[in-house]
N, C-alpha and C positions, 0 to 999 in steps of 0.2 A: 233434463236433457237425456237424448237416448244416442247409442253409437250403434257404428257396422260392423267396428269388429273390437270383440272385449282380450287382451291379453291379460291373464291371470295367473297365480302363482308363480309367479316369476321374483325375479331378484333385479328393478329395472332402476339403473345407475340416472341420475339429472346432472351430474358433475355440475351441478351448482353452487351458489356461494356456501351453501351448508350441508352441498354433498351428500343431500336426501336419497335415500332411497325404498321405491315404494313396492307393495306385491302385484298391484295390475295398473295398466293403462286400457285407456277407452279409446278410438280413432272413428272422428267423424269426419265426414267426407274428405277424407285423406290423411286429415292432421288429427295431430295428436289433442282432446280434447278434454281430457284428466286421468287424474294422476292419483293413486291412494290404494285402501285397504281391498282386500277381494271383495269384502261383503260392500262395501260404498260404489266402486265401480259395478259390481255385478249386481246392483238394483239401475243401471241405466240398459240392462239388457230388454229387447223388445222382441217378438216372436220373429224381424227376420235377421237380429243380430246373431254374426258367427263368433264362436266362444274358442279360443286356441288353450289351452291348458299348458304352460309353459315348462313344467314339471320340473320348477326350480332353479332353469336355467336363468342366465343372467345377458341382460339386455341392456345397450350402450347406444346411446346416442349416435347418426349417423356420422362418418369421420369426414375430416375434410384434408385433401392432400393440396398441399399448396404449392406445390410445382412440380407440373407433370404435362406433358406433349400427347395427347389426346392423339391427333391423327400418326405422328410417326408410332405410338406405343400399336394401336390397330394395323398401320402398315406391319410392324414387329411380327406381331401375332401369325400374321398369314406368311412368310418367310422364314428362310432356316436359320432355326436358332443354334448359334452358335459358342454360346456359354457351356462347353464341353471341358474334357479334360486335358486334351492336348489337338496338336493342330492336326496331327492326324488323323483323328475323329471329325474333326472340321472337312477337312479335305472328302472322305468319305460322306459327309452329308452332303457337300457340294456335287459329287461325283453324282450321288443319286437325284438329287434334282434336277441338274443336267441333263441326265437319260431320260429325262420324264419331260423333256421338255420338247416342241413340237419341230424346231428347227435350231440351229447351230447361233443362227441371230438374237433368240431369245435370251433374255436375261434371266440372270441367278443372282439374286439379291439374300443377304443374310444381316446378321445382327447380333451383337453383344461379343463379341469377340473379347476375351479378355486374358492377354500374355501370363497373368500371375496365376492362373490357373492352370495353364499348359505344362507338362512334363517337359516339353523342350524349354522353358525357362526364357520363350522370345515371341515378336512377333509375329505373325505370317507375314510372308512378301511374295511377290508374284510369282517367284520360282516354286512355291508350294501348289499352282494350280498352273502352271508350266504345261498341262496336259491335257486342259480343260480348253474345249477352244470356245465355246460360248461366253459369253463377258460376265464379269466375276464381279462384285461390288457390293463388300461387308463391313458394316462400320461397326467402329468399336464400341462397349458398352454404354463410352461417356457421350456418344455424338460428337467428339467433336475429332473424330479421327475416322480415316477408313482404310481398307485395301483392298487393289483390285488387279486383275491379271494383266500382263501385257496388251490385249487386245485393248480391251480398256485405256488404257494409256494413249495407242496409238487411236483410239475413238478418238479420244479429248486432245489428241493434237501436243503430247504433253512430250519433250524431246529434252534434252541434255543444255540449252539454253533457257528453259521455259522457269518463270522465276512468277511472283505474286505477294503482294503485302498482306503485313496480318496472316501469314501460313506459311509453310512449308512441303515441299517435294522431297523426300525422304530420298537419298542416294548413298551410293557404295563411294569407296577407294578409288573407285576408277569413274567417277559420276553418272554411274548408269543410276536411272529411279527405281528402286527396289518394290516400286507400287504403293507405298504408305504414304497417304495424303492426308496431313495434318492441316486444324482450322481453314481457310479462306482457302487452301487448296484442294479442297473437297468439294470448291463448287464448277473446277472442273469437268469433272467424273458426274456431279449431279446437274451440270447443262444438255447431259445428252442420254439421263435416262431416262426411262420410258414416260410417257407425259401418264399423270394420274388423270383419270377421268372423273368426274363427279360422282358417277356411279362404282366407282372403286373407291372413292374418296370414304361416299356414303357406308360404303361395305365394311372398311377400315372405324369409321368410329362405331357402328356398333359392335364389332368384337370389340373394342377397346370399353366399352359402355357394360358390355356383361362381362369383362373382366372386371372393370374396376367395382362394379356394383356386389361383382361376389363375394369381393375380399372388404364390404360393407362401407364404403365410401359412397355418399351421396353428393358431395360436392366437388368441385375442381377449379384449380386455378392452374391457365394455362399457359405457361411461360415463353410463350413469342408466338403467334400467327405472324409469319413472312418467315420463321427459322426455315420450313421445311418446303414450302408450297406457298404459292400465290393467297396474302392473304385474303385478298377479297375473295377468293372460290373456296375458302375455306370458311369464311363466316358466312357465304350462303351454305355450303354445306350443309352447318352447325342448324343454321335457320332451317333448313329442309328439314332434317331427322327431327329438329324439338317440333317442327309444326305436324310430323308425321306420328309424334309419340312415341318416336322410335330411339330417342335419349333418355334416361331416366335419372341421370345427374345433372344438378346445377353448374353452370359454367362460367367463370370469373375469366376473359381472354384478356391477356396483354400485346402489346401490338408492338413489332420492331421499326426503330427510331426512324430508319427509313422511309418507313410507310405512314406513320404514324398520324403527322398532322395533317396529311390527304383523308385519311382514314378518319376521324374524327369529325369531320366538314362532313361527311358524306352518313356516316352511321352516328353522332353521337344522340342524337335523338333516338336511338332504337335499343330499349333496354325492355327483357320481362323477368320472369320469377325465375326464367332458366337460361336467362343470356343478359352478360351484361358485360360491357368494354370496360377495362380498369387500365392499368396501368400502360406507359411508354417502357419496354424492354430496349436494355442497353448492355454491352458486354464490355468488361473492364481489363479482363483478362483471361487469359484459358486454363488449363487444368493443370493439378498436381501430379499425376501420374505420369500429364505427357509433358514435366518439367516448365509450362509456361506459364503457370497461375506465378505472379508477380509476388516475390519475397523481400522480406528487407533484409535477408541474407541467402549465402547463397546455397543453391541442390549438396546434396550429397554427394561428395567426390568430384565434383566442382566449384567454376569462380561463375559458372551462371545465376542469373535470379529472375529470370522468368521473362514477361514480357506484357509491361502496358500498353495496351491498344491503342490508346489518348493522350495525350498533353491532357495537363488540369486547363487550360484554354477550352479548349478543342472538346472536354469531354461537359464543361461552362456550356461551349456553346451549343451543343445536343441538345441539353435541358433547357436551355431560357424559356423556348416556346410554351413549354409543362409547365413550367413553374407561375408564367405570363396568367395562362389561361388554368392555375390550380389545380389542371390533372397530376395524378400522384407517377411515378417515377421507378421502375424497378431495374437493379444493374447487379448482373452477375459477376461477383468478387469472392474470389476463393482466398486467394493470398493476401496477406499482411498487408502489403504494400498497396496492394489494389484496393484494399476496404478503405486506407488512410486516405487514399486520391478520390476514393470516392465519398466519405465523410469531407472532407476539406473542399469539396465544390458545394456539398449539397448545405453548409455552414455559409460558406461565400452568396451562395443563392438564397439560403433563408435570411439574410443580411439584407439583402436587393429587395425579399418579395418580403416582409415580415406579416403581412395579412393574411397569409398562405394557410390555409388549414389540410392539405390533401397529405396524408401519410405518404412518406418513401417508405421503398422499400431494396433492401440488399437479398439478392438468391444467392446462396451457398453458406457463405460469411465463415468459411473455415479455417483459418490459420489467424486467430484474435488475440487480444491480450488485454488485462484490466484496464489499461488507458481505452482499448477502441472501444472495447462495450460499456465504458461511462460515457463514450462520447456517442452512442449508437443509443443511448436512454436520454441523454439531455435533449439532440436532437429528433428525437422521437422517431426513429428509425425501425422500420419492422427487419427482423431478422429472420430468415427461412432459412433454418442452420441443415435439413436434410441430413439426418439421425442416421437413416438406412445406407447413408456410402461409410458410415464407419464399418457397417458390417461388411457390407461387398466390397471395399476398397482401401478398408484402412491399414493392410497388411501391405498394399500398394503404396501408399501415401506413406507409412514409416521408410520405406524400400530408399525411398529420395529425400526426406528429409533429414537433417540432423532431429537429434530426442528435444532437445531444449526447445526447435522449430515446434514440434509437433504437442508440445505442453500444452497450448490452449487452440487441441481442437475441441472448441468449445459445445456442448449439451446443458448440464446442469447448469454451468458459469451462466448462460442465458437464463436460467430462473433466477440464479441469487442476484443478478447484477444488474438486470434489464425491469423484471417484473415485479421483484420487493422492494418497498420503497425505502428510501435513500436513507433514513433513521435506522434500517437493520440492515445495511449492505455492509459484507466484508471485504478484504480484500483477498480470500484465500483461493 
């Protein structure tokens, strides 16, 4: 056998069952086509094989991120990032892209805002851009909060009666909206901005494609087409740029519950090596930060505990169709409470369908305990516990919960409890 391109001297990891690793790899027509010593791989070299010299670097397999928004992270990219040090610094980047902007109409759109960061120790609210007369609108870092200036408000028609389920209209002492639109009332503010075009859309996943490609991710799983944009203009999108060449990551999309069984009738037939429809995305409850991810006790310095989206009926009756037809299932559950309600349907349903072989799956799964992950391995349950918000958010997440709450924000617990088998499980 001969290759294209020989990588040698290197240190390249197989994270396989015995964790080999070898000094070159050979790559023929794309893939990887052996594996071994320099002298073994480099006798498959031919006169117009290229030889990289790796000079001992060490080589991993490519990574795969399992829940990540493809198109809003490319929207991100091209907008002011607003993960700063205080809202001051915010307000000043707003200011400047305002001035840059061609008319007063024009939107100023930003991203990642995040309060625990800021020196003023609080949100922004509209009075921080009181000054700004072009329309304001920057969501928080989790998605699922935003804020935007007055104008903005009065775009969306949003006044001192204006109410909506599943979210919140953030207000003062005297119930003016202070501009912070929490869950379902964010889609306000996003029924009147600017319509994405295909060709913006397009634009947006390729920065989002050589970002994620740089930081060595080849694959992706997409956690709701319909969260952000129309999903059918978003999986032709996807189909344009991978038939254009112009994606270089694999693409696992899940589709919100909404759209879901339209969407299936029309695309389930259409799968390649770099698209494929997986999951029905469902949301069980909202986040720890913004006090709504569902507890079995309550926030810190309060008697709240959060807020279930569903009745166990009501959240029954979302999946039936999935389970009917053995598509697999994915439901965002941060809280205790929220993971329990959603273990205890998806038990009721394995009950109903027992021939079912399609994995569920839970996104987040962070406030756990040794009962839920025996009962998140018996049921065969995937769990995408997203490592990276202890980093950026777990100084946020202690802010609000009691210590005894926050014991099993679980990482490791997912090796010993889920992944070794039940002969060497502990309880610690």
């Amino acid at each position: 056998m001969t290759a294209d391109i020989i990588y040698y001297n290197g240190e390249i990891h197989t994270f396989d069952h015995d964790e080999k690793i070898f000094e070159a790899i050979a790559i023929k027509n794309g893939k990887i086509s052996a594996l071994g010593s320099n002298k073994l791989i480099q006798s498959q070299q031919e006169s117009n094989t290229r030889l990289v010299n790796l000079k001992n670097q060490t080589v991993l397999p490519g990574f795969i991120d399992a829940h990540l928004h493809i198109f809003p992270l490319g929207v991100s990219l091209s907008h002011v990032n607003c993960q700063m040090d205080s809202i001051e610094q915010v307000v000043k980047a707003v200011e400047k892209e305002a001035a840059n902007c061609k008319n007063e109409d024009e939107w100023v759109i930003g991203w990642g805002f995040d309060e625990s960061n800021y020196k003023e120790n609080r949100k922004p609210t509209k009075w921080d851009f009181a000054h700004i007369n072009n329309p304001v609108y920057i969501t928080r870092y989790c998605l699922h909060e935003a804020v935007c200036n007055e104008r903005v408000l009065k775009k969306a028609g949003i006044t001192t009666s204006t109410m909506i389920d599943n979210g919140m209209i953030e207000r003062n002492e005297h119930g003016e909206a202070t501009g912070l639109l929490i869950e379902s009332a964010m889609t306000f503010a996003e029924a009147i901005l600017p319509v994405n075009t295909e060709e913006s859309m397009k634009s947006a996943v390729k920065l989002a494609n050589d970002y994620i490609v740089s930081r060595g991710i080849t694959s992706i799983h997409d956690a709701g087409l319909g969260f952000f944009e129309d999903p059918y203009k978003e999986f032709k999108v996807l189909g344009d740029v991978i038939r254009n060449r112009e994606l270089n990551v694999r693409m696992y999309v899940m589709v919100l519950a909404e759209y879901y069984k339209a969407f299936m009738k029309k695309y389930s037939s259409v799968a390649s090596e770099k698209l494929k429809i997986g999951a029905m995305k469902l949301f069980a409850d909202g986040t720890l930060s913004g006090r709504n991810a569902a507890l079995s006790v309550p926030y810190k310095g309060s008697d709240e505990q959060g807020l279930l989206v569903y009745t166990h009926a009501k959240l029954q009756e979302q999946m039936e169709f999935v389970f009917e037809t053995n598509y697999p299932v994915a439901v965002h559950a941060i809280g205790d409470a929220a993971i329990a309600q959603v273990l205890d349907v998806y038990e009721t349903l394995n009950n109903l369908y027992p021939e079912r072989t399609a994995r569920n799956r839970i996104e987040h799964t962070t406030i756990t305990n040794n009962v839920l992950l025996k009962r998140m391995k018996r049921l065969g349950v995937t769990a995408i516990p997203q490592p990276e918000f202890l980093y950026s958010a777990g100084d946020k997440h202690m802010n609000v919960i009691e210590k005894e709450t926050g014991k099993y924000i679980a990482l490791k617990s997912f090796l010993i409890m889920i992944c070794i088998p039940p002969a060497v499980q502990t309880d610690q």
